[in-house]
C-alpha positions as CSV (number, residue, x, y, z in Angstrom):
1,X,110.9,97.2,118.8
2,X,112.2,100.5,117.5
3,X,113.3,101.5,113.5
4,X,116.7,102.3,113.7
5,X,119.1,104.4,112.2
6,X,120.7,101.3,110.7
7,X,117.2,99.6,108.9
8,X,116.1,103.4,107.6
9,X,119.4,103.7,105.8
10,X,119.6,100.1,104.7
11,X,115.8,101.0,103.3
12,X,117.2,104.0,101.5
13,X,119.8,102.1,99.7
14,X,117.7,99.6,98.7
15,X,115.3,101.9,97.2
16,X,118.1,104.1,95.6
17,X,119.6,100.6,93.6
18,X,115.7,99.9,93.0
19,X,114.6,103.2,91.0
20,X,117.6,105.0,90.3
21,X,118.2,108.6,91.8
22,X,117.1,110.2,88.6
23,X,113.7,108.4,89.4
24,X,113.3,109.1,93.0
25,X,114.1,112.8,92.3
26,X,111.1,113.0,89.3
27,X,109.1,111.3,92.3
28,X,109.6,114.2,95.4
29,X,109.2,116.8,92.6
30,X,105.9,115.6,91.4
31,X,104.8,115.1,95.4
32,X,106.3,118.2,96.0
33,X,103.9,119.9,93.4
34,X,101.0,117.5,94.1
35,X,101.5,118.5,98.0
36,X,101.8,122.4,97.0
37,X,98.7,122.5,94.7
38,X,96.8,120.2,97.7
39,X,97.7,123.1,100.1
40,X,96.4,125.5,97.8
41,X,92.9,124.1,97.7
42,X,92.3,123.6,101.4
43,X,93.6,127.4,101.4
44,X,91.1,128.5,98.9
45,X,88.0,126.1,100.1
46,X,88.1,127.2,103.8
47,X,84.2,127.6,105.2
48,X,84.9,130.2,107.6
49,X,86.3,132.9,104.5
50,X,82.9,135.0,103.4
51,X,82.1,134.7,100.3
């Protein structure tokens, strides 16, 4: 049993009426910056760089 086009977009608008698309957007910003900064410190912690 496959997700569909239909169920992902049915799950989208149930989300949207949920939290609002003022909400959701707050939300992807602050992952977006969580994500970025996450990058970042894998980049900066990698064992084979000499120190």
């Amino acid at each position: 049993m496959s997700i569909g086009l239909t169920q992902i977009l049915v799950v989208l608008v149930i989300v949207l009426l949920l939290f609002g698309s003022k909400r959701i957007r707050s939300l992807g910003s602050d992952l977006g910056k969580a994500f970025t900064g996450f990058k970042k410190e894998i980049k900066n912690n990698d064992p084979d760089r000499d120190s």
